[in-house]
PyMOL Python script that loads the backbone (N, CA, C, O; Angstrom):
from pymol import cmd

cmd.read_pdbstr("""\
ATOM      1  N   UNK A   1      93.936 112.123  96.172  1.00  0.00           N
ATOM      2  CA  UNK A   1      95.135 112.019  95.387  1.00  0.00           C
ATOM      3  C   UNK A   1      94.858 112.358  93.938  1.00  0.00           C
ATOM      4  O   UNK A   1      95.703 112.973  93.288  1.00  0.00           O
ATOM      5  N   UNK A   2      93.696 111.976  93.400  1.00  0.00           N
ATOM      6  CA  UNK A   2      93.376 112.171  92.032  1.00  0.00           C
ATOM      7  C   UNK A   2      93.237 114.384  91.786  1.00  0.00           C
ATOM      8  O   UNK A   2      93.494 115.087  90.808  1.00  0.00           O
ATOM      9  N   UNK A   3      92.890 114.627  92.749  1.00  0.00           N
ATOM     10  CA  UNK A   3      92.805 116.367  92.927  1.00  0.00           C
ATOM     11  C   UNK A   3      94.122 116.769  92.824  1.00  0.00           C
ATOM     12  O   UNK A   3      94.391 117.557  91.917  1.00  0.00           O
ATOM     13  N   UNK A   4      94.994 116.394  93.560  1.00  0.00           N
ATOM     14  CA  UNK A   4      96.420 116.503  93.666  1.00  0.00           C
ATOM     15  C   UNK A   4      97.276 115.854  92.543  1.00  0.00           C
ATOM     16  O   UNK A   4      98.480 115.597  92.541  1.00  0.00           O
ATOM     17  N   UNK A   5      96.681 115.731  91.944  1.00  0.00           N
ATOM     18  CA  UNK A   5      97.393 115.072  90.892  1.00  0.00           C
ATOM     19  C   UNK A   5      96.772 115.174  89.317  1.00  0.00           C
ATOM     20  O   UNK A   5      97.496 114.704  88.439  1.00  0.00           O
ATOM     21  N   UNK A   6      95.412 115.789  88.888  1.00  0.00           N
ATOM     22  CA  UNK A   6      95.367 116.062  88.124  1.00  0.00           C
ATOM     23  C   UNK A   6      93.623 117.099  88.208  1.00  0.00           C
ATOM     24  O   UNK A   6      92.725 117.160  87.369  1.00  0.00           O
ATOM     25  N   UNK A   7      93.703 117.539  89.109  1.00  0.00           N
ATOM     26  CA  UNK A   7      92.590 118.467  89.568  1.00  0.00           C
ATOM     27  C   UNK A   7      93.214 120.003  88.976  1.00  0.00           C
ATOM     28  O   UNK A   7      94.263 120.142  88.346  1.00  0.00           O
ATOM     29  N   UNK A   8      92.509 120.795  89.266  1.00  0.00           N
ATOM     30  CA  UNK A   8      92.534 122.060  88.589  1.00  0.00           C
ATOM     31  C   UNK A   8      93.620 122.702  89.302  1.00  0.00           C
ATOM     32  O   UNK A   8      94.091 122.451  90.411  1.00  0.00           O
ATOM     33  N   UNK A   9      93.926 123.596  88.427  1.00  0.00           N
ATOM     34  CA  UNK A   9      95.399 124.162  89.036  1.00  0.00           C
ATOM     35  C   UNK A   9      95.352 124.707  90.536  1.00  0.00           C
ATOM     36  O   UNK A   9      96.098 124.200  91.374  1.00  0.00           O
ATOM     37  N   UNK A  10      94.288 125.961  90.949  1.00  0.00           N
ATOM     38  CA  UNK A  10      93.876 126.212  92.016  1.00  0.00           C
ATOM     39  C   UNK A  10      93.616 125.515  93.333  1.00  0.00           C
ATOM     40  O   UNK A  10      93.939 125.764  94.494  1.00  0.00           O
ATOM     41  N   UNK A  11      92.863 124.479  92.700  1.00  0.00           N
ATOM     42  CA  UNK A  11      92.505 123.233  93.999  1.00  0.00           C
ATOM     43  C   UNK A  11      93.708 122.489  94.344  1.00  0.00           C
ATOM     44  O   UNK A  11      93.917 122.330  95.546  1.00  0.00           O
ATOM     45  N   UNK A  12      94.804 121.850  93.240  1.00  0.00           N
ATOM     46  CA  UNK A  12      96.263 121.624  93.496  1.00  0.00           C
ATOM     47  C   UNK A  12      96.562 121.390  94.810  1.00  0.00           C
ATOM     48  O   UNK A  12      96.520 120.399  95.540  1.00  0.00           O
ATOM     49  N   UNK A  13      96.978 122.917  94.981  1.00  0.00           N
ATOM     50  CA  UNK A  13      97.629 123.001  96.478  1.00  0.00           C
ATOM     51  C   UNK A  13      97.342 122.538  97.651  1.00  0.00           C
ATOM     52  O   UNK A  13      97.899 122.110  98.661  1.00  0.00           O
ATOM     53  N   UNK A  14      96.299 122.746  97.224  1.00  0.00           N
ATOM     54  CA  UNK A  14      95.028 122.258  98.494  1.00  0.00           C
ATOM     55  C   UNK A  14      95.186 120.730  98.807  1.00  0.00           C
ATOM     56  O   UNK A  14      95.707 120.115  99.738  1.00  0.00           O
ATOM     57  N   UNK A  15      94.457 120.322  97.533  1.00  0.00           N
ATOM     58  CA  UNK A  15      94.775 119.040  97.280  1.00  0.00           C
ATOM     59  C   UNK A  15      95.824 118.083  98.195  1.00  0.00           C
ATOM     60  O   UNK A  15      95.723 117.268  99.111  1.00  0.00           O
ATOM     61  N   UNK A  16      97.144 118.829  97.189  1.00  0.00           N
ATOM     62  CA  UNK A  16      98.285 117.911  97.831  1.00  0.00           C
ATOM     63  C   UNK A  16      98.621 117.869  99.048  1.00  0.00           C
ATOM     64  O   UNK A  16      99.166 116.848  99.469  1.00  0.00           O
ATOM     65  N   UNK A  17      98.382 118.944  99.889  1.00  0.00           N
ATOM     66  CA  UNK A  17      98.576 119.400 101.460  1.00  0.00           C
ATOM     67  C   UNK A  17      97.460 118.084 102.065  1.00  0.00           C
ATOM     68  O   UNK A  17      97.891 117.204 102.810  1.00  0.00           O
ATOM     69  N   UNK A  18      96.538 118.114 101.777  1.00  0.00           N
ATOM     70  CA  UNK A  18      95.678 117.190 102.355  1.00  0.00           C
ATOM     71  C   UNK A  18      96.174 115.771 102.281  1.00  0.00           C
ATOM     72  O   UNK A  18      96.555 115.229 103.319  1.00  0.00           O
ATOM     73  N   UNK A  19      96.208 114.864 100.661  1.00  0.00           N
ATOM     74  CA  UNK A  19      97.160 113.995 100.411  1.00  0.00           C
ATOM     75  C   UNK A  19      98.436 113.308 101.409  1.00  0.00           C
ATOM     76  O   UNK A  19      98.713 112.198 101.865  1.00  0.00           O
ATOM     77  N   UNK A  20      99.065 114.834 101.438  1.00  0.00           N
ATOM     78  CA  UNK A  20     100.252 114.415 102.304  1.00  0.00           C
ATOM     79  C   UNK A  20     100.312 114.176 103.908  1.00  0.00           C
ATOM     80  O   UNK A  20     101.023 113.466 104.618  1.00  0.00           O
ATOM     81  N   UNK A  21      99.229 115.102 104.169  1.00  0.00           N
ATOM     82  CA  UNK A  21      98.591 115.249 105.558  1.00  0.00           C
ATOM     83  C   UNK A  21      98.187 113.164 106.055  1.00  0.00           C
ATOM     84  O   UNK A  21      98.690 112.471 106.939  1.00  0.00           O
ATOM     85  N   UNK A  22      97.293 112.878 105.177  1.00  0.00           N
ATOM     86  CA  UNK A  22      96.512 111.832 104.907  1.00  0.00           C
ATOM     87  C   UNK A  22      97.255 110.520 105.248  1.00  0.00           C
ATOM     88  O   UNK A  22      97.002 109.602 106.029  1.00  0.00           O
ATOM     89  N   UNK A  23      98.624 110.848 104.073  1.00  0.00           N
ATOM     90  CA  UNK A  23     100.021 109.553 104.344  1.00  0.00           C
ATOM     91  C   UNK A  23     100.182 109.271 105.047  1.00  0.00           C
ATOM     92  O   UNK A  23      99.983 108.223 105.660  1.00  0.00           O
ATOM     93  N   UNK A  24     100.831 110.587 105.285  1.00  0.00           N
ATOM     94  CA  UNK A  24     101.631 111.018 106.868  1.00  0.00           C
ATOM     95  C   UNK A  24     101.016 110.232 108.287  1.00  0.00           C
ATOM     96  O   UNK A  24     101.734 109.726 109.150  1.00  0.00           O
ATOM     97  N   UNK A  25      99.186 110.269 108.307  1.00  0.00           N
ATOM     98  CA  UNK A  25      99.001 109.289 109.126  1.00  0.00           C
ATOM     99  C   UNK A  25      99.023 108.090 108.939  1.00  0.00           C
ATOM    100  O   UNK A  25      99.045 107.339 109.913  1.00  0.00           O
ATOM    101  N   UNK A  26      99.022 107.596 107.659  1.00  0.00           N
ATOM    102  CA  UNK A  26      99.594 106.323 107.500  1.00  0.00           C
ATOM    103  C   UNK A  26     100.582 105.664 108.236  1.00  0.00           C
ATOM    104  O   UNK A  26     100.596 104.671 108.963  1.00  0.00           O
ATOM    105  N   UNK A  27     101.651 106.724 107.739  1.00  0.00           N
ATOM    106  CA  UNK A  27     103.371 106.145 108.432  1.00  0.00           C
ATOM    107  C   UNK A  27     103.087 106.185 109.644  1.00  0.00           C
ATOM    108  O   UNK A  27     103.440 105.179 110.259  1.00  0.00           O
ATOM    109  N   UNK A  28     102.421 107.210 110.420  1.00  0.00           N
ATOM    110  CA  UNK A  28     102.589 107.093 111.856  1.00  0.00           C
ATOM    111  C   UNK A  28     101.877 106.057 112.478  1.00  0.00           C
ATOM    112  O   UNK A  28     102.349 105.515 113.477  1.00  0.00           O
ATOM    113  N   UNK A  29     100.889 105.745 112.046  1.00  0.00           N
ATOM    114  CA  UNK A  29      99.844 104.456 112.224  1.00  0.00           C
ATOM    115  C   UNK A  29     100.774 103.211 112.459  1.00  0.00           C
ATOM    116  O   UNK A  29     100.812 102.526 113.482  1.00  0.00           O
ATOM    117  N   UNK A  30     101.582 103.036 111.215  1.00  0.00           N
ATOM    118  CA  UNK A  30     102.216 101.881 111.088  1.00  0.00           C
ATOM    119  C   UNK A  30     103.722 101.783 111.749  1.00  0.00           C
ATOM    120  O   UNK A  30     104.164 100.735 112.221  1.00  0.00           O
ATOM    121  N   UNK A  31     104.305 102.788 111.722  1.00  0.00           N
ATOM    122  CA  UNK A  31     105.471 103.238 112.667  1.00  0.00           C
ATOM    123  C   UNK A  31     106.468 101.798 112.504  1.00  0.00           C
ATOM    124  O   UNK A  31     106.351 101.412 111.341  1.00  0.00           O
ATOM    125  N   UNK A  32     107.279 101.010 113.185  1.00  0.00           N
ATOM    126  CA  UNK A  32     108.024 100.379 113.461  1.00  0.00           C
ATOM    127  C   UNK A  32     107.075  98.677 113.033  1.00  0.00           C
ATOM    128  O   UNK A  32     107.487  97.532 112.850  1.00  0.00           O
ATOM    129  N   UNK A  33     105.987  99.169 113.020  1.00  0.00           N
ATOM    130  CA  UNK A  33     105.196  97.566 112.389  1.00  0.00           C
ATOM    131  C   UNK A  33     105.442  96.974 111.437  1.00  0.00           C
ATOM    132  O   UNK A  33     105.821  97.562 110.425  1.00  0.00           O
ATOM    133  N   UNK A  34     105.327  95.909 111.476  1.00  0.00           N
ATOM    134  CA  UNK A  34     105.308  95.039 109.312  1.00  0.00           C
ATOM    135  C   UNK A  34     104.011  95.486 109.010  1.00  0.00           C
ATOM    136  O   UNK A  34     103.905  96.193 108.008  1.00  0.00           O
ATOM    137  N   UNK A  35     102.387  95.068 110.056  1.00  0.00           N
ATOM    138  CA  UNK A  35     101.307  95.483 109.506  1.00  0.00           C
ATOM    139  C   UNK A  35     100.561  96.214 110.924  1.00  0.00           C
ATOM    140  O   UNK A  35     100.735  96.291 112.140  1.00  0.00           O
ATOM    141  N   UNK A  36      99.725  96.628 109.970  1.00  0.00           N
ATOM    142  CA  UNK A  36      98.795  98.018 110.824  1.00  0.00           C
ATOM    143  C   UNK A  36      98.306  97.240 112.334  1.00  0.00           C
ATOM    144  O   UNK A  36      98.367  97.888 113.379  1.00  0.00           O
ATOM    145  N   UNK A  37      97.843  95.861 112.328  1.00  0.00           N
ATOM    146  CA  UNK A  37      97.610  94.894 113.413  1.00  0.00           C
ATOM    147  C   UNK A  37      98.459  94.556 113.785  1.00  0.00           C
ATOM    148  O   UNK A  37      98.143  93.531 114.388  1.00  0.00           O
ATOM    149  N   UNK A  38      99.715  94.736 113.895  1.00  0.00           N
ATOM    150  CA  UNK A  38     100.613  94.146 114.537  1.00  0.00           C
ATOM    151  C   UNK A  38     101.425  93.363 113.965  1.00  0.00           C
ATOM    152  O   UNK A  38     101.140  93.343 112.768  1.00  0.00           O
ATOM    153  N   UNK A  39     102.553  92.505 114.260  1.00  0.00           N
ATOM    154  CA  UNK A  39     103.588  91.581 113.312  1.00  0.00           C
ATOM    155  C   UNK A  39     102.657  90.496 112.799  1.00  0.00           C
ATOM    156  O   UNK A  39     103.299  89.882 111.947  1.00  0.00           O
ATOM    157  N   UNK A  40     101.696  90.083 112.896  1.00  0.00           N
ATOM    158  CA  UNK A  40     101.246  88.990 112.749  1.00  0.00           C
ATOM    159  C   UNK A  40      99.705  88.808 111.754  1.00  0.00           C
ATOM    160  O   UNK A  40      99.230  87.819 111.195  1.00  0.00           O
ATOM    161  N   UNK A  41      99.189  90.363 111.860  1.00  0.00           N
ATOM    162  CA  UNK A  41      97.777  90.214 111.840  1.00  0.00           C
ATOM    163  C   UNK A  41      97.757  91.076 110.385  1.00  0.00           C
ATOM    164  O   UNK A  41      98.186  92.226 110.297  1.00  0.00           O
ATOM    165  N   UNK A  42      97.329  90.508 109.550  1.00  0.00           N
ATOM    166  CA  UNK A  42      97.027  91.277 107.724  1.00  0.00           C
ATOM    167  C   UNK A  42      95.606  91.271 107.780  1.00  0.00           C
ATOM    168  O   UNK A  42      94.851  90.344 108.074  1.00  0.00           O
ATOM    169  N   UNK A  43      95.283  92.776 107.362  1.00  0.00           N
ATOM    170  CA  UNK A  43      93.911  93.111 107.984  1.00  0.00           C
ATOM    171  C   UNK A  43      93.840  93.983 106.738  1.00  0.00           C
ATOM    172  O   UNK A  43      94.846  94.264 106.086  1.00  0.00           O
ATOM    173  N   UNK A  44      92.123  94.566 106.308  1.00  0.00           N
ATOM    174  CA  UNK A  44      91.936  94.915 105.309  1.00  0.00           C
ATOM    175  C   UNK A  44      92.627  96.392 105.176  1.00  0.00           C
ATOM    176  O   UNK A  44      92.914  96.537 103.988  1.00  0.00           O
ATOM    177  N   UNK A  45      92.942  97.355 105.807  1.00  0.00           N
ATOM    178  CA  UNK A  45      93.894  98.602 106.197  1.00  0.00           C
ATOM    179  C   UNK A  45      95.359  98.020 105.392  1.00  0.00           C
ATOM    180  O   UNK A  45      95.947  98.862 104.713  1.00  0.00           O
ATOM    181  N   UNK A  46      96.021  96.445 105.460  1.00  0.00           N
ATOM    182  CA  UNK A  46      96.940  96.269 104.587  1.00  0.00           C
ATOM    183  C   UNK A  46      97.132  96.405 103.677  1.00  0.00           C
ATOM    184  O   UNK A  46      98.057  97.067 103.207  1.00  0.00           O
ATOM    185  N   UNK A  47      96.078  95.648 102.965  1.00  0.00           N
ATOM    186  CA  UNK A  47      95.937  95.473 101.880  1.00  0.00           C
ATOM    187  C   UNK A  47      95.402  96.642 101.163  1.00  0.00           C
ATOM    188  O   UNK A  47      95.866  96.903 100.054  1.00  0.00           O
ATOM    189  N   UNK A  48      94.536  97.325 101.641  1.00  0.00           N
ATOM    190  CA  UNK A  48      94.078  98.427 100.653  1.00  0.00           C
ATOM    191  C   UNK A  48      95.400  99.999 100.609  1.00  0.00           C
ATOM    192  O   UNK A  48      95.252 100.913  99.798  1.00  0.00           O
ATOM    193  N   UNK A  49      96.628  99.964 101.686  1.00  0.00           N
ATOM    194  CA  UNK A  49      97.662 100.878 101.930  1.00  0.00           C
ATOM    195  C   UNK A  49      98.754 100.302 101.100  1.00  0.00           C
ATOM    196  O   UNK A  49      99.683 100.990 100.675  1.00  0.00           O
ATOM    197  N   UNK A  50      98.629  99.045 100.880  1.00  0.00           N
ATOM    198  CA  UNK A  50      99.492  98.278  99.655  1.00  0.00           C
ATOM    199  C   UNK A  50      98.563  98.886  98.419  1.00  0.00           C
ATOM    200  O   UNK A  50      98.961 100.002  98.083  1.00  0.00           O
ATOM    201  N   UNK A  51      97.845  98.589  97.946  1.00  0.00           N
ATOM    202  CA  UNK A  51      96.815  99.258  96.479  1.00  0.00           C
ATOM    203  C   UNK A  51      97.455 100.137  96.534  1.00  0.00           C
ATOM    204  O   UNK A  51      98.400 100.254  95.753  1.00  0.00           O
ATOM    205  N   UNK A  52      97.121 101.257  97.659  1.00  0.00           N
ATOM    206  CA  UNK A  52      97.577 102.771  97.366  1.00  0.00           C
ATOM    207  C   UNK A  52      98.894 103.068  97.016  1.00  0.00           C
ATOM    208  O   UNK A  52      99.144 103.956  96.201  1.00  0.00           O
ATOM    209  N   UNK A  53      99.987 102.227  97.706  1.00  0.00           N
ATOM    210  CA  UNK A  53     101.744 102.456  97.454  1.00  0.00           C
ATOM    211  C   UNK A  53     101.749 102.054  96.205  1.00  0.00           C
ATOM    212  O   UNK A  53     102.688 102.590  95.616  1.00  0.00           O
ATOM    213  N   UNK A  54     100.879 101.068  95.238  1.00  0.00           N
ATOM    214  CA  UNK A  54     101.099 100.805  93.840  1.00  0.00           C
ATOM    215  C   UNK A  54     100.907 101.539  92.785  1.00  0.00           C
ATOM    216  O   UNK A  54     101.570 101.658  91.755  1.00  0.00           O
ATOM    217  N   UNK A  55      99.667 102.157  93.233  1.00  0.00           N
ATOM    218  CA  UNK A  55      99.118 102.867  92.389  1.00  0.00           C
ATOM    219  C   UNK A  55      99.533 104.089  92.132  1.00  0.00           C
ATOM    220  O   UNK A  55      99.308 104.687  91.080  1.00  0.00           O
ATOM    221  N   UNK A  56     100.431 104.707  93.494  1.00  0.00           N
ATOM    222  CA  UNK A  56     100.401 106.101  93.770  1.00  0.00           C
ATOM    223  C   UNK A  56     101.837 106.444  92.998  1.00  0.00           C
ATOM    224  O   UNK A  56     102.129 107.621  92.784  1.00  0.00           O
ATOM    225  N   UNK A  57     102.551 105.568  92.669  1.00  0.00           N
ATOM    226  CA  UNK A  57     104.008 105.695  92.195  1.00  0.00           C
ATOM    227  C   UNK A  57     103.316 106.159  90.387  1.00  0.00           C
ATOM    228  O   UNK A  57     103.629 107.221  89.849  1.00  0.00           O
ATOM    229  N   UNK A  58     102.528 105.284  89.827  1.00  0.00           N
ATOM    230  CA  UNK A  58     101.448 105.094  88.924  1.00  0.00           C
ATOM    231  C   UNK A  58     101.441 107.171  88.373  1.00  0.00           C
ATOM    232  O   UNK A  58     101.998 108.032  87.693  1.00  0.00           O
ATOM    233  N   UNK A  59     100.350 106.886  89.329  1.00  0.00           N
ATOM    234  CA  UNK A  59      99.747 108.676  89.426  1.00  0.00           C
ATOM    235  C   UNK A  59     101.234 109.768  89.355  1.00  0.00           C
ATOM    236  O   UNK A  59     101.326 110.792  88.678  1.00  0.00           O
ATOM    237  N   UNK A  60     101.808 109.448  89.849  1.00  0.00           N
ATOM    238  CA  UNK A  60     102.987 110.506  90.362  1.00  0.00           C
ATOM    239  C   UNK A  60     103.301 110.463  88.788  1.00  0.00           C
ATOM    240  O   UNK A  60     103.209 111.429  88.031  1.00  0.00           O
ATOM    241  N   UNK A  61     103.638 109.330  88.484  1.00  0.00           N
ATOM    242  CA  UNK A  61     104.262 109.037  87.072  1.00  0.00           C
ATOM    243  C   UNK A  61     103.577 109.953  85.735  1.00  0.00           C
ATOM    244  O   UNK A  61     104.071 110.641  84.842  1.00  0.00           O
ATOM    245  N   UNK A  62     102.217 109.573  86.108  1.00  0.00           N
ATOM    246  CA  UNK A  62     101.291 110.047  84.266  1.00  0.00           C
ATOM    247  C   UNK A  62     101.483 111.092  84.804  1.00  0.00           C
ATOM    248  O   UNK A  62     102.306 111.650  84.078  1.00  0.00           O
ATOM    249  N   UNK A  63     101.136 112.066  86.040  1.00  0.00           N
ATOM    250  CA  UNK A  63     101.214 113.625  86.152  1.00  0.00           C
ATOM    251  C   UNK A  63     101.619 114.548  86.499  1.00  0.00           C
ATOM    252  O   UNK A  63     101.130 115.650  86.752  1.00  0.00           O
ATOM    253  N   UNK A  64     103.033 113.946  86.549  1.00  0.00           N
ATOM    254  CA  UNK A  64     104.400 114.556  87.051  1.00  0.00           C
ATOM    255  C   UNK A  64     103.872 115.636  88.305  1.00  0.00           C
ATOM    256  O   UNK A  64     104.238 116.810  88.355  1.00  0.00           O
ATOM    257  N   UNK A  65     103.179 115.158  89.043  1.00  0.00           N
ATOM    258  CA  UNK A  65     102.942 115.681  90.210  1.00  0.00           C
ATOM    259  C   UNK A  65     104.251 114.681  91.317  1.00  0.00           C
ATOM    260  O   UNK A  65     104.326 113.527  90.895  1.00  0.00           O
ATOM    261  N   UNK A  66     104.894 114.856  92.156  1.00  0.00           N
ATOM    262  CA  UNK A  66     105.652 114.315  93.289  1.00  0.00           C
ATOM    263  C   UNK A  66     104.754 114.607  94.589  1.00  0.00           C
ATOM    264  O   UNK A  66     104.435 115.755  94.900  1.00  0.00           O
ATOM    265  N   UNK A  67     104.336 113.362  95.393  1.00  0.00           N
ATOM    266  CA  UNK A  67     103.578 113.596  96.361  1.00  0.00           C
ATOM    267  C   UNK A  67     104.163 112.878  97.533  1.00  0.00           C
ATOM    268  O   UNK A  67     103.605 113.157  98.594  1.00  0.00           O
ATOM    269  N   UNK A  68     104.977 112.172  97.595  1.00  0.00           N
ATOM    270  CA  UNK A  68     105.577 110.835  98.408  1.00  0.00           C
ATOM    271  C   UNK A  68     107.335 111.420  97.869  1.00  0.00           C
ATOM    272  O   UNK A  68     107.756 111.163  96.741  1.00  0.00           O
ATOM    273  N   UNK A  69     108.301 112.339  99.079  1.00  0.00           N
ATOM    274  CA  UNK A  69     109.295 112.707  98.769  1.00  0.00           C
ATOM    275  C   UNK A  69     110.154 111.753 100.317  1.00  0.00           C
ATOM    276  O   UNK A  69     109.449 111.133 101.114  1.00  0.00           O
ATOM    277  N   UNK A  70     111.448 111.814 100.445  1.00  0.00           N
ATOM    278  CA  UNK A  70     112.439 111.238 100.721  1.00  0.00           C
ATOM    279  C   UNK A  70     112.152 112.275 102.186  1.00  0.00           C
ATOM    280  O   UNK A  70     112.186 111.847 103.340  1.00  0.00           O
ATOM    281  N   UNK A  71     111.838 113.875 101.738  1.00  0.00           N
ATOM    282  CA  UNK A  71     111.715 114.737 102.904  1.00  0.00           C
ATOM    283  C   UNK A  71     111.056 114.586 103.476  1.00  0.00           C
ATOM    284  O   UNK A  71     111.393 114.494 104.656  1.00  0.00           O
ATOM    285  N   UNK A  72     109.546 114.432 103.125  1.00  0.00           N
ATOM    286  CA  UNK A  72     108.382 114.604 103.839  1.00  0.00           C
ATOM    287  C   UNK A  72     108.300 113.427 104.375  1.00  0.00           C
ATOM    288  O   UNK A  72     107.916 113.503 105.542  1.00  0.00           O
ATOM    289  N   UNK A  73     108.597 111.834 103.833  1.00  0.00           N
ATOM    290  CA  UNK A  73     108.200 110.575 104.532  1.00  0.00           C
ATOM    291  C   UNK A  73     109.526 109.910 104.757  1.00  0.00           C
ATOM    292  O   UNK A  73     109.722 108.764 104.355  1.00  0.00           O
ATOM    293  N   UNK A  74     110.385 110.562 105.351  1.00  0.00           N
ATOM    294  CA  UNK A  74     111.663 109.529 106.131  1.00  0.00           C
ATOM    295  C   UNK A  74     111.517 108.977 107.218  1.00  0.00           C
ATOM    296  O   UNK A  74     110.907 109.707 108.000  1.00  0.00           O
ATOM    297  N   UNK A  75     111.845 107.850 107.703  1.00  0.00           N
ATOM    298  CA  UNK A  75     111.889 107.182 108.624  1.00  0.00           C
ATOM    299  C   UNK A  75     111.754 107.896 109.751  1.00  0.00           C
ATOM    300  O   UNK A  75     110.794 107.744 110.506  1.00  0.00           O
ATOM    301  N   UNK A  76     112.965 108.961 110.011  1.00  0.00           N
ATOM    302  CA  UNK A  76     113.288 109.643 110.960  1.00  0.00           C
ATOM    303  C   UNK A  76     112.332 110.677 111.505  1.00  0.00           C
ATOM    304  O   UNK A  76     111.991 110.851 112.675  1.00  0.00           O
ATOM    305  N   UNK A  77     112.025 111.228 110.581  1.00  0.00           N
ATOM    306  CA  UNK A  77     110.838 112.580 110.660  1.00  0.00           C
ATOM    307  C   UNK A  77     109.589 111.685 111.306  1.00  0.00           C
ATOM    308  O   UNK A  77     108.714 112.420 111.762  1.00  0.00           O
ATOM    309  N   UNK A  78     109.360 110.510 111.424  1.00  0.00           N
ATOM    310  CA  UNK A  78     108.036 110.327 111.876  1.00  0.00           C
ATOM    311  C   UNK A  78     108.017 109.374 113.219  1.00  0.00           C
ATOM    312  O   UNK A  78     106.949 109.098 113.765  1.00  0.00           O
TER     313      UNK A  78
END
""", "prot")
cmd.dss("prot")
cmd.show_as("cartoon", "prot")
cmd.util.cbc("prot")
cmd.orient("prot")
């Protein structure tokens, strides 16, 4: 995310494709769950995919990069 977000112009693209690639298994991981273990179970995969949703709004912000869109991570699409 840090490449994709403030890496060299060239690497960029690259970058963010990977990034988004990366999420993307996130959401599908977690799909219809509260947590990655199941309704019940907060496991270190929580907590460190919570860090990342904090931080990443953060990053988007100082480098006007958009990496997390309405298109790419809707409910529906995944």
């Amino acid at each position: 995310m840090r490449k994709a977000c403030w890496g060299e112009e060239k690497e960029r693209a690259t970058a963010m494709e990977e990034a988004t690639e990366l999420l993307q298994l996130l959401v599908n991981e977690l799909k219809e769950k509260i947590f990655f273990g199941g309704e019940t179970q907060l496991r270190m995969v929580d907590i460190v995919s919570n860090v990342i949703g904090l931080w990443l709004g953060a990053f988007e912000e100082g480098s006007g990069v958009q990496l997390v869109t309405r298109d790419k991570f809707s409910k529906s699409s995944s």
